[in-house]
C-alpha positions in Angstrom: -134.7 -10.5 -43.8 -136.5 -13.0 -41.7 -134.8 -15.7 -43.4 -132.1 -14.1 -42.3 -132.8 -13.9 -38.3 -134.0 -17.7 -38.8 -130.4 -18.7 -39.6 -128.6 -16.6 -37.3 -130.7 -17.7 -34.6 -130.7 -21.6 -35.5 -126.5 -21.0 -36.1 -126.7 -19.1 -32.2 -129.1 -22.7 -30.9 -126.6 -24.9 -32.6 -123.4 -23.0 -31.4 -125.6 -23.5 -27.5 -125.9 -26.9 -27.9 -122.5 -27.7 -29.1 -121.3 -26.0 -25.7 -123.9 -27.8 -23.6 -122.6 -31.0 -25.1 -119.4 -30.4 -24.9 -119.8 -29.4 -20.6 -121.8 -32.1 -20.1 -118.6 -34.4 -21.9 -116.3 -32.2 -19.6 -118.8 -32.6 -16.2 -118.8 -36.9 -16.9 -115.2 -36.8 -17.4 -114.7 -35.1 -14.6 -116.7 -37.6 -12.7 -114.6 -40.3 -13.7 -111.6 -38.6 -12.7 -113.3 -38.1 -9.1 -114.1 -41.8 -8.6 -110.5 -42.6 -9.4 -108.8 -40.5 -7.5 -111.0 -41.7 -4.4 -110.3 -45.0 -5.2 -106.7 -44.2 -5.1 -107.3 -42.1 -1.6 -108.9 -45.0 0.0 -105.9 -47.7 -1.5 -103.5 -45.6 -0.3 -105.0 -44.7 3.4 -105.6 -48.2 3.8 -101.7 -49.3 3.1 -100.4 -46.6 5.2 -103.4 -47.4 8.2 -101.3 -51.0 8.0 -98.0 -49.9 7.9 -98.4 -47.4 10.7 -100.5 -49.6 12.8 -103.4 -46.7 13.3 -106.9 -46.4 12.3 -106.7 -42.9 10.6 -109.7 -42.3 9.3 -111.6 -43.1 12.3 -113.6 -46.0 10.6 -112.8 -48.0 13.9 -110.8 -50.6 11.8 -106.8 -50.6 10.9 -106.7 -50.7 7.2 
């Protein structure tokens, strides 16, 4: 029987890890996606600061 529990429990450690793996893939892909779209935010705040001749974000600077 304590075989057993041994297995069940290293299968239930494996199944945790798996999960923590596979958040931690989520949480850095996430990440990624973050940077990007800010990236894009600040491309795209700085075109429309120049076409509208105003400084938007307050930065003290048009574009």
């Amino acid at each position: 029987m304590g075989i057993f529990f041994d297995l069940m429990q290293q299968s239930m450690l494996d199944d945790q890890q798996k999960q923590a793996d596979s958040i931690e893939d989520r949480v850095e892909m996430l990440e990624s996606e973050l940077k990007e779209t800010r990236d894009l935010l600040r491309k795209t705040l700085q075109v429309l600061e120049e076409h509208v001749g105003t400084d938007i974000d307050g930065d003290g600077k048009t574009g």
